[in-house]
Each structure stands twice: as C-alpha cells, then as structure tokens.
ChimeraX commands (.cxc) that place a marker at each C-alpha (Angstrom):
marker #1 position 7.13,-7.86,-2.09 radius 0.5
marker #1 position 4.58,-6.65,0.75 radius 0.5
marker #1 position 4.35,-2.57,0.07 radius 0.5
marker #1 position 1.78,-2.26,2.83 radius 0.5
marker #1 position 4.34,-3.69,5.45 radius 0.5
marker #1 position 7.59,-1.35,4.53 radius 0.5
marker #1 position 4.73,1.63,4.11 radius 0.5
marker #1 position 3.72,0.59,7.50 radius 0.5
marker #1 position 7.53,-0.12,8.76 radius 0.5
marker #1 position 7.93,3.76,7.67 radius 0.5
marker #1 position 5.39,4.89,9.94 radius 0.5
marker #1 position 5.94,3.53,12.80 radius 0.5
marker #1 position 9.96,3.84,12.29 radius 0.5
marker #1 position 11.56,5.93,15.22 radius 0.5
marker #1 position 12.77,8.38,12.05 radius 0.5
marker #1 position 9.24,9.57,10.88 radius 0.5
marker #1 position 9.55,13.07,11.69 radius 0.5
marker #1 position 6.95,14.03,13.72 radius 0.5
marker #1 position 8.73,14.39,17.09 radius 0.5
marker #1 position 7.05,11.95,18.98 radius 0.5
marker #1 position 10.45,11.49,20.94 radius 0.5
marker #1 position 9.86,14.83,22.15 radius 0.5
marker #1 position 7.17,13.76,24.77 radius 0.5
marker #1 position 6.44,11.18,27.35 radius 0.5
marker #1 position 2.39,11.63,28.16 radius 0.5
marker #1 position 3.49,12.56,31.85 radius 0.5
marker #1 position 5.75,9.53,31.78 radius 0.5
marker #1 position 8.23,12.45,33.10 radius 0.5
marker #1 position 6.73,13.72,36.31 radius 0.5
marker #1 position 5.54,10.26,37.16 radius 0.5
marker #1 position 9.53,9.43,37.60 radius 0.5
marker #1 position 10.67,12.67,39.04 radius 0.5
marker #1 position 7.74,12.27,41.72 radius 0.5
marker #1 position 8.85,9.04,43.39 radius 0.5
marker #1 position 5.40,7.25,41.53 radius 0.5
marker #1 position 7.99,4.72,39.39 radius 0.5
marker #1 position 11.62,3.96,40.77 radius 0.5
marker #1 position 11.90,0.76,39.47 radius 0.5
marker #1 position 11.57,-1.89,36.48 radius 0.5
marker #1 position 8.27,-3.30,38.06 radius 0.5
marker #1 position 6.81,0.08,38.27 radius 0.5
marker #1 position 7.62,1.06,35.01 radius 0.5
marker #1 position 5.54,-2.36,33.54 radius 0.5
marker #1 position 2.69,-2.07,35.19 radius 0.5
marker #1 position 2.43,1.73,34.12 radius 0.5
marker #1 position 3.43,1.28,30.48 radius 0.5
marker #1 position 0.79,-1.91,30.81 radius 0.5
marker #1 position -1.90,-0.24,32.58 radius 0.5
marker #1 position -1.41,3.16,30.27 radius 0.5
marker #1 position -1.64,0.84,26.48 radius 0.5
marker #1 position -4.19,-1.14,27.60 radius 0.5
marker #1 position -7.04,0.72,29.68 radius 0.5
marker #1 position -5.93,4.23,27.96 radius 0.5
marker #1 position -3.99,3.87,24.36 radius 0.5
marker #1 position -6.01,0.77,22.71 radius 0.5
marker #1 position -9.67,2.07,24.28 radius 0.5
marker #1 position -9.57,5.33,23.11 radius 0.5
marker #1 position -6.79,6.20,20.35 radius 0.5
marker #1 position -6.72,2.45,18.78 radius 0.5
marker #1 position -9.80,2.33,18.33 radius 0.5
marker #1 position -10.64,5.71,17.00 radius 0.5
marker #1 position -7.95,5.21,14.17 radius 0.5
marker #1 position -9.69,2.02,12.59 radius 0.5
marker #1 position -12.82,4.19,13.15 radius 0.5
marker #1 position -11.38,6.64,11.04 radius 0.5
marker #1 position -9.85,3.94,8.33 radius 0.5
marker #1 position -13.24,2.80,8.10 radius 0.5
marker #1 position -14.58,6.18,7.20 radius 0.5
marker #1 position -12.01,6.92,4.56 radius 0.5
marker #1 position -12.63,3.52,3.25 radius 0.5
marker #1 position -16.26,4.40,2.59 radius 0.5
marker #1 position -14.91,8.23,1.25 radius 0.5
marker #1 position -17.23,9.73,4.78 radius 0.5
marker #1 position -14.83,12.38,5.48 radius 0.5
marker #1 position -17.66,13.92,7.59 radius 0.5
marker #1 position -17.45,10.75,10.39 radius 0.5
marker #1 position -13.80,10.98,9.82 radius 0.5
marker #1 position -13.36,14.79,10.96 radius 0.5
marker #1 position -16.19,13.80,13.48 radius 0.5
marker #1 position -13.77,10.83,14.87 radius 0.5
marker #1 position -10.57,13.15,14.50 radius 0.5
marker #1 position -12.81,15.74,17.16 radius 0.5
marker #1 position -13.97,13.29,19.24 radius 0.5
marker #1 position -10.30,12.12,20.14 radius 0.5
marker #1 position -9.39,15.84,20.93 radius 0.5
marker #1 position -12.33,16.35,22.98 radius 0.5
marker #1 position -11.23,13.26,25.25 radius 0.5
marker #1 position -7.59,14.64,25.74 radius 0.5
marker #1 position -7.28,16.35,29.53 radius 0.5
marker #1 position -4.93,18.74,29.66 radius 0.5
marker #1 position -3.12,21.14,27.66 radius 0.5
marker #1 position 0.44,19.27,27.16 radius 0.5
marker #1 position -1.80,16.23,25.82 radius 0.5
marker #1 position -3.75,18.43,23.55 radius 0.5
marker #1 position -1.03,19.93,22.75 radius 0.5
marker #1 position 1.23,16.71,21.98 radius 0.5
marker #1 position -1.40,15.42,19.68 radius 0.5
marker #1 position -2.05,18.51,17.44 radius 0.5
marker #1 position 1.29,18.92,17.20 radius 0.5
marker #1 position 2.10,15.35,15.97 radius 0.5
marker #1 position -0.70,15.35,13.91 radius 0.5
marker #1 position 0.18,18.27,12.31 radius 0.5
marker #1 position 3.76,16.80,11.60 radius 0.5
marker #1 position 2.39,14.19,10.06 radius 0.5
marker #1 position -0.29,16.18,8.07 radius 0.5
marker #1 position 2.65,18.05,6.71 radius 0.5
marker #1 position 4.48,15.26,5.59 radius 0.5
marker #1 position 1.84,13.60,3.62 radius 0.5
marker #1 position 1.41,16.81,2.19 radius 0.5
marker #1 position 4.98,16.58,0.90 radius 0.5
marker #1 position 4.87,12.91,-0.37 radius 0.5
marker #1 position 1.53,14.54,-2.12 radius 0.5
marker #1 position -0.94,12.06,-0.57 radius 0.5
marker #1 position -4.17,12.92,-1.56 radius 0.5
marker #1 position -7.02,14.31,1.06 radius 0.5
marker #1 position -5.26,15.86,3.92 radius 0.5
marker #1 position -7.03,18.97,3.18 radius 0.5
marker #1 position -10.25,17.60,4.05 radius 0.5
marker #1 position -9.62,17.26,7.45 radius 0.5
marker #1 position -10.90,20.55,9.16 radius 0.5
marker #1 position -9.01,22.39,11.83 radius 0.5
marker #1 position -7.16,20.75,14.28 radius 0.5
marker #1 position -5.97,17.41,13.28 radius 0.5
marker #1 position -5.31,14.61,15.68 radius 0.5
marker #1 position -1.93,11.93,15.29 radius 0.5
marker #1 position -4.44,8.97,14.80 radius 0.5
marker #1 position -6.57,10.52,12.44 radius 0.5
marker #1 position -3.39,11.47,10.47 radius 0.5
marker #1 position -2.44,7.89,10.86 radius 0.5
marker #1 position -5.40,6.14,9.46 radius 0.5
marker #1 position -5.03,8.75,6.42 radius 0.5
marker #1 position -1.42,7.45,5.42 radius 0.5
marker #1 position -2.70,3.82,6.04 radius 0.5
marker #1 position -5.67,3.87,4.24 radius 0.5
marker #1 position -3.55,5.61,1.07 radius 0.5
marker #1 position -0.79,2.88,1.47 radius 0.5
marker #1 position -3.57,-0.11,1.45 radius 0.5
marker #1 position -2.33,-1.19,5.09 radius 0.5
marker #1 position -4.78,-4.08,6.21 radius 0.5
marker #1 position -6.60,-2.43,9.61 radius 0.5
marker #1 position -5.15,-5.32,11.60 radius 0.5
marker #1 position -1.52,-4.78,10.74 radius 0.5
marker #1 position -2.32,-0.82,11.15 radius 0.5
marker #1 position -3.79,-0.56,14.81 radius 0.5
marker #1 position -0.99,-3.33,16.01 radius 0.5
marker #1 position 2.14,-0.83,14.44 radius 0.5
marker #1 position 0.32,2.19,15.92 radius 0.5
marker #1 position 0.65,0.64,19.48 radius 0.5
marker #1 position 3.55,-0.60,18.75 radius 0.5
marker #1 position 5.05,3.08,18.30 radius 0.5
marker #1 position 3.60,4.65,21.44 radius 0.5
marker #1 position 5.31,1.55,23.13 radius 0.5
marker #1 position 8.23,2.25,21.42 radius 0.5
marker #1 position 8.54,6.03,22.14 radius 0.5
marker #1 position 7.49,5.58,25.95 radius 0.5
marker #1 position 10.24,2.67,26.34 radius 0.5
marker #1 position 12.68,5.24,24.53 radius 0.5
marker #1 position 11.27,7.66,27.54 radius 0.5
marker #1 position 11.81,5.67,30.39 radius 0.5
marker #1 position 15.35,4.88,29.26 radius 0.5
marker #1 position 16.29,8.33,29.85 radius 0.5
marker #1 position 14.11,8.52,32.99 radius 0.5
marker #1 position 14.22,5.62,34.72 radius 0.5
marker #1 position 17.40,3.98,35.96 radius 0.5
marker #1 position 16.89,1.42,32.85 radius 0.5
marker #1 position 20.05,0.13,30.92 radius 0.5
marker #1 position 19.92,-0.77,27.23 radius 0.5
marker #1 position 19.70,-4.18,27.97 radius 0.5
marker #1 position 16.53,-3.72,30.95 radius 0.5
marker #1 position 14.55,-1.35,28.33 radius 0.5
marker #1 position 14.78,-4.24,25.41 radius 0.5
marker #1 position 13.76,-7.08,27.67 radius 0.5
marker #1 position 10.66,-4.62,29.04 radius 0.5
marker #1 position 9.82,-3.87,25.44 radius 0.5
marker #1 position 9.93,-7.53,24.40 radius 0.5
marker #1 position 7.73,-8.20,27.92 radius 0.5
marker #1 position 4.98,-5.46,27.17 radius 0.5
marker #1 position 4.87,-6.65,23.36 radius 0.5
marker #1 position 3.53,-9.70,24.12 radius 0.5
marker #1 position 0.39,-7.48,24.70 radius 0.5
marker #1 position -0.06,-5.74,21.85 radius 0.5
marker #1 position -2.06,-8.45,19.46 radius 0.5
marker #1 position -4.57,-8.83,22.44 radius 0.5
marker #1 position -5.23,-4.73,22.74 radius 0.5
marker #1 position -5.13,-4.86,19.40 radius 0.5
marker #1 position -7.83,-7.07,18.83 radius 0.5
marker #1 position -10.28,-5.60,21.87 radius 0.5
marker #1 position -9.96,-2.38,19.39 radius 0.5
marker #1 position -11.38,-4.15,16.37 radius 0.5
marker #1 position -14.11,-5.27,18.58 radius 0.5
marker #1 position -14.68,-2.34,20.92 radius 0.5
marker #1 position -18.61,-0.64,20.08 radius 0.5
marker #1 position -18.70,3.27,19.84 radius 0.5
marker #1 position -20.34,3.30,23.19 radius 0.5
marker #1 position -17.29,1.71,25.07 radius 0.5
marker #1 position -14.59,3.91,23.32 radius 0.5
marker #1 position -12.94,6.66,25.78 radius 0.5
marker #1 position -11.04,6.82,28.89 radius 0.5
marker #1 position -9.90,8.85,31.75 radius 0.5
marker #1 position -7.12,7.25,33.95 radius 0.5
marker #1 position -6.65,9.58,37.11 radius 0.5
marker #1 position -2.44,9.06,37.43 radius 0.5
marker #1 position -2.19,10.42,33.43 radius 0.5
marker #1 position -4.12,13.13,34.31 radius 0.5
marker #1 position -2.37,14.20,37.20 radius 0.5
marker #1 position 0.88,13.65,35.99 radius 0.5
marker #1 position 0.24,15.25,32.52 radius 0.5
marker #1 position -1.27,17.95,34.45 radius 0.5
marker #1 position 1.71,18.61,37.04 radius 0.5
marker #1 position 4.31,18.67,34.46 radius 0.5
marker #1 position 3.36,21.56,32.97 radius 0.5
marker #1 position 4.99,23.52,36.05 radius 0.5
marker #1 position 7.71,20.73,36.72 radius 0.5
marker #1 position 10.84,22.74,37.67 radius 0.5
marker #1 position 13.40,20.83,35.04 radius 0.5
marker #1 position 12.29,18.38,32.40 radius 0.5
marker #1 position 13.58,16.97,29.41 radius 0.5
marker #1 position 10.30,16.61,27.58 radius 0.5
marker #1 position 7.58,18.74,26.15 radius 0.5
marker #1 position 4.72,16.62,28.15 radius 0.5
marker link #1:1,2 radius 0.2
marker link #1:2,3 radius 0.2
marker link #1:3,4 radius 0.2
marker link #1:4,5 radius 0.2
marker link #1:5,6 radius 0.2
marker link #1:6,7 radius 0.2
marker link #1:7,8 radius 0.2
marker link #1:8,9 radius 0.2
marker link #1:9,10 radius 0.2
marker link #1:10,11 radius 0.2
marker link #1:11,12 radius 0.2
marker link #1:12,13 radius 0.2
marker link #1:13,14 radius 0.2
marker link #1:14,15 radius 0.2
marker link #1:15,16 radius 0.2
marker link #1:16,17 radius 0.2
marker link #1:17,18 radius 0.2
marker link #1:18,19 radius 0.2
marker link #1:19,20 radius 0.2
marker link #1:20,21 radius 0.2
marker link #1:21,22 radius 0.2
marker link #1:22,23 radius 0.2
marker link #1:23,24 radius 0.2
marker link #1:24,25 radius 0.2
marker link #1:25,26 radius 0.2
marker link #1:26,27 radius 0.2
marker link #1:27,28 radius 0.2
marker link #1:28,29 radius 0.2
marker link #1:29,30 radius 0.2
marker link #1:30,31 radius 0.2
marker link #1:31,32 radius 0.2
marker link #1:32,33 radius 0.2
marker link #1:33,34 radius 0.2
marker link #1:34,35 radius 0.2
marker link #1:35,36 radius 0.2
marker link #1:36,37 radius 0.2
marker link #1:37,38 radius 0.2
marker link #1:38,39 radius 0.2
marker link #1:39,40 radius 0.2
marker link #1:40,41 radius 0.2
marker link #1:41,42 radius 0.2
marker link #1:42,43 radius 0.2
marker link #1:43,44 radius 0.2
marker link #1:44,45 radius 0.2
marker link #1:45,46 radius 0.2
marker link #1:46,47 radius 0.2
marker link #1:47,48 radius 0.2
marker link #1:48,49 radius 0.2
marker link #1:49,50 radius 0.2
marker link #1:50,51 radius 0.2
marker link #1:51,52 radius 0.2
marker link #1:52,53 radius 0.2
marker link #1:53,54 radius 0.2
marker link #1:54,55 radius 0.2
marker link #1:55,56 radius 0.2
marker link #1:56,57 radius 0.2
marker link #1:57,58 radius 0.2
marker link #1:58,59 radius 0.2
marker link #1:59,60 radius 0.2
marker link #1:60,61 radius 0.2
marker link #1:61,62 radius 0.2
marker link #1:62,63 radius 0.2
marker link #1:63,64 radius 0.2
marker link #1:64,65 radius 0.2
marker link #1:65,66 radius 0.2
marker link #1:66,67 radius 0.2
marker link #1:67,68 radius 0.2
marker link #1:68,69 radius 0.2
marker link #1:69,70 radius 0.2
marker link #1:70,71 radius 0.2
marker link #1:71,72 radius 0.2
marker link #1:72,73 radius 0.2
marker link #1:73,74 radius 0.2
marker link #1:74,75 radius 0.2
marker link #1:75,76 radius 0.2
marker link #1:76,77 radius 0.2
marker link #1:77,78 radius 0.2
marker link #1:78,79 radius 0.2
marker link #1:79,80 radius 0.2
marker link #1:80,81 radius 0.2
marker link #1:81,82 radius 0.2
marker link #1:82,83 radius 0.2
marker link #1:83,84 radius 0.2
marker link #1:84,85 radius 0.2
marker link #1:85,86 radius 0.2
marker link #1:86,87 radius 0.2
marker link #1:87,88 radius 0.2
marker link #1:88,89 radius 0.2
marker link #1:89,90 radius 0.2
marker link #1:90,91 radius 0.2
marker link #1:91,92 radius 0.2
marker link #1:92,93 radius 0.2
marker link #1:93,94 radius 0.2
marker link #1:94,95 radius 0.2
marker link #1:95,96 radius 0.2
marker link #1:96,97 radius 0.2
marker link #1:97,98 radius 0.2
marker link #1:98,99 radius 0.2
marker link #1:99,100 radius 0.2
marker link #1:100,101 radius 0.2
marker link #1:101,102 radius 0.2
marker link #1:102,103 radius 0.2
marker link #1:103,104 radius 0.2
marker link #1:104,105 radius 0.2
marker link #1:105,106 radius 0.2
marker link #1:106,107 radius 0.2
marker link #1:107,108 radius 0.2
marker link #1:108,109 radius 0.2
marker link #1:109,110 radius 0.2
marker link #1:110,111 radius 0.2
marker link #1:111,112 radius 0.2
marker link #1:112,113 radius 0.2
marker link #1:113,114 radius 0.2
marker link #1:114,115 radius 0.2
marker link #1:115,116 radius 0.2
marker link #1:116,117 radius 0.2
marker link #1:117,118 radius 0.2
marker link #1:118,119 radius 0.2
marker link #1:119,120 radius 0.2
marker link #1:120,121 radius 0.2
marker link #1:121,122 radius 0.2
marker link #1:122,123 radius 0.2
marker link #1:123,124 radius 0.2
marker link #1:124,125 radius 0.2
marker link #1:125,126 radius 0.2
marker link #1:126,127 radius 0.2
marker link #1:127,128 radius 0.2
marker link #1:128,129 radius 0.2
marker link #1:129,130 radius 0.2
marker link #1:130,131 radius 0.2
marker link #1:131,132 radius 0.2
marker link #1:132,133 radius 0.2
marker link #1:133,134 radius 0.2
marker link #1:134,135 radius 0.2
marker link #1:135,136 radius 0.2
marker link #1:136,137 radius 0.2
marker link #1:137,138 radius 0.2
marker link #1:138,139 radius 0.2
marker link #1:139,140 radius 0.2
marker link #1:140,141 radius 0.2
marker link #1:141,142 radius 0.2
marker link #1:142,143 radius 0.2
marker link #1:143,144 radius 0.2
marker link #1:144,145 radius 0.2
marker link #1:145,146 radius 0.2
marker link #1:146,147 radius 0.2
marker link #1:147,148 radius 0.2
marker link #1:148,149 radius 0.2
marker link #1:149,150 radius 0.2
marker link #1:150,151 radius 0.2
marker link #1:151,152 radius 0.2
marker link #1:152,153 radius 0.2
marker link #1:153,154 radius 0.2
marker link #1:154,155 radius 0.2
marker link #1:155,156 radius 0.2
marker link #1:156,157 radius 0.2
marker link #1:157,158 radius 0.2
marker link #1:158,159 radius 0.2
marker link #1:159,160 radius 0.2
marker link #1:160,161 radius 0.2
marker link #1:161,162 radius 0.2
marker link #1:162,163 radius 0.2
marker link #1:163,164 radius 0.2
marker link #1:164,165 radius 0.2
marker link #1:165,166 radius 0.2
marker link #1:166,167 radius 0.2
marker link #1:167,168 radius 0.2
marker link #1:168,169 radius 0.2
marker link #1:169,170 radius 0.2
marker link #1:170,171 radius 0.2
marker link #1:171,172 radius 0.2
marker link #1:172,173 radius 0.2
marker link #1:173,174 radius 0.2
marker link #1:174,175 radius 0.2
marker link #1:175,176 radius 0.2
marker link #1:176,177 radius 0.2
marker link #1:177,178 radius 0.2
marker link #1:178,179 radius 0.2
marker link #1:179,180 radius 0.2
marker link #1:180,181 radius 0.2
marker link #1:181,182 radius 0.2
marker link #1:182,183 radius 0.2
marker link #1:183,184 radius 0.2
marker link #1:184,185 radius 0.2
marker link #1:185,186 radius 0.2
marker link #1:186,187 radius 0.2
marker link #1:187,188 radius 0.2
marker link #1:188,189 radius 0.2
marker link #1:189,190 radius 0.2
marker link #1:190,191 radius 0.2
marker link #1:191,192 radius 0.2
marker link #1:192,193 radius 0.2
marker link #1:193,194 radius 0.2
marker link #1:194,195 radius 0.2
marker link #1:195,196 radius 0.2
marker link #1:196,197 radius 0.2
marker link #1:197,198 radius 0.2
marker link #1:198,199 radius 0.2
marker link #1:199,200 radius 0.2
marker link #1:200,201 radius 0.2
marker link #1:201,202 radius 0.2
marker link #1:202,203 radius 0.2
marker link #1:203,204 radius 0.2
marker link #1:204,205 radius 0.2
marker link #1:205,206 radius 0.2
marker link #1:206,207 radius 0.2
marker link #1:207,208 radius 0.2
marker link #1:208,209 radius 0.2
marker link #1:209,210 radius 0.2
marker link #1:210,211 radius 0.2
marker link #1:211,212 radius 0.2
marker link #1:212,213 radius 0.2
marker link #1:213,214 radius 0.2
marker link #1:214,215 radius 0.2
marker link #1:215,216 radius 0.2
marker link #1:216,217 radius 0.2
marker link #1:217,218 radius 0.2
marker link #1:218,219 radius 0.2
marker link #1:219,220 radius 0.2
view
C-alpha cells in the first residue's frame, strides 16, 4: 500500500476544501473580453499560464519550502512562503492565495498536523502544500507534479463554465495540457533561486480588470 500517493490523491482531490473552485486567476475576464473564444485559445493560455507562470514561480517555491522543512529551517521556509506573496500582482491574486492557504492551514490544524503554527502571518497555498507533503512523506517529485496537476484541474473546471467547452472538449484539453506537466515539473526541480519568479503581462491585466468586471461568477 503507497500512503504517500492516497495522502497526495487527497490533496490534490477536487473535494479538499479550500475553495480553489472559487477562482480562475483572471481566467474570467480573459473570456468575457473577447481574449479566448475558442478551444485553441484556451490551450495556449492554460499552456503559456503553467508553464512560464505556475511551474517558475509557485512549483518551484513549494519544493523550496519541502526542502526547508526537511532540514527543520522554518526560518527559509516563512522566508519562501513571503517571497511567493511578494511576487503576486494584484489584490484578487493576493487575495486568492491567502485565502487558500489559510483553508488549508486550517485543515491541517484539524487533522492535528504538527507545525502550522510556525508559519508567521500570512500563509501562502504552496507553502501550506509543502507542509502537508512533507508530514505525509510525499517524495518531492510526485508532490510538485500533483500540485500542477490541481491548478490544471481547477482552471479546466473554469473554462468549462466560461468557455463554450462541452464535457467531452474540457477532458480531451485536460488530457492535451497533461502531457506537460512531467516536463514543468522537472524544470522546477532544476530551476536556481536566481531564475525563480515571473510576471506575465495578460495575468496581470486580466487579474487586475476583474476586480471591477460588471458580472462574474468567480472571486478572481
């Protein structure tokens, strides 16, 4: 029996309540603008987004943190967990993070997982992430693949609602853009410090915008 995998199966299940499907990282005012209409446009966003944006800067700060909490540094961990709240751009993706990361504080807090109190203020999904990972003895490789795995997940979830995407269209884009999750995934393990962040202009703008969109369905 492989613990690690159902612990990690758990985490990245649709059903963790944190409310991640309560947000689509602009994904929202990108539709209702006119910027994606289509299938095609969807891909290369969702592509674009998890491999220039997701796996250079949260991936990679998440096995930054594992590695800390393997080594009991909870000073470069809480350093890590800052960083990756410094980097976020506007106030719906500030926002969105604390307030997943704070879900998921709260539920480790009720399965009595050991050192979520030594995180210090505001708390950061990934850093949350790497905490339940490293208590569950989920191999860093496996981790940082589910991770992106669930933003895909969530933002495919998004579209579908969105995007004039049936069932059938959002499961064949899922199983397209899954394909290139091992590769991000392994860039992350390899990424140096100095190479970690990102700023891509159309998240911004969109992220940004939606806070004033007229009629939305989600909280980013």
């Amino acid at each position: 029996m492989n613990a690690a995998l159902l612990h990690l199966m758990h985490l990245v299940s649709p059903a963790l309540p944190v409310g991640a499907y309560a947000y689509s990282q602009g994904l929202e005012y990108a539709v209702d603008s006119g910027w994606l209409n289509n299938e095609a446009a969807m891909e290369n966003w969702l592509r674009g987004v998890m491999a220039f944006g997701f796996g250079q800067l949260d991936a990679p700060v998440l096995l930054r943190c594992m590695n800390a909490l393997r080594e009991n540094d909870w000073a470069t961990a809480n350093d890590w967990n800052q960083f990756l709240l410094a980097c976020r751009e506007t106030q719906e993706l500030m926002l969105e993070d604390t307030q997943l990361g704070v879900a998921l504080q709260r539920l480790m807090r009720s399965l009595e997982i050991p050192g979520v109190e030594n995180f210090s203020g505001d708390v950061s999904f990934a850093s949350q992430f790497a905490l339940a990972c490293h208590h569950w003895k989920i191999p860093a490789a496996d981790a940082v693949q589910g991770f992106i795995w669930a933003w895909l997940e969530n933002q495919i979830a998004a579209a579908t609602k969105l995007v004039p995407l049936g069932q059938t269209q959002a499961q064949k884009l899922l199983v397209c853009l899954m394909k290139d999750i091992p590769p991000i995934a392994e860039k992350a393990l390899q990424l140096p410090d100095e190479d970690i962040g990102w700023s891509l202009l159309g998240v911004v703008m969109a992220s940004a915008k939606h806070e004033r969109q007229y009629s939305r369905l989600f909280r980013s």
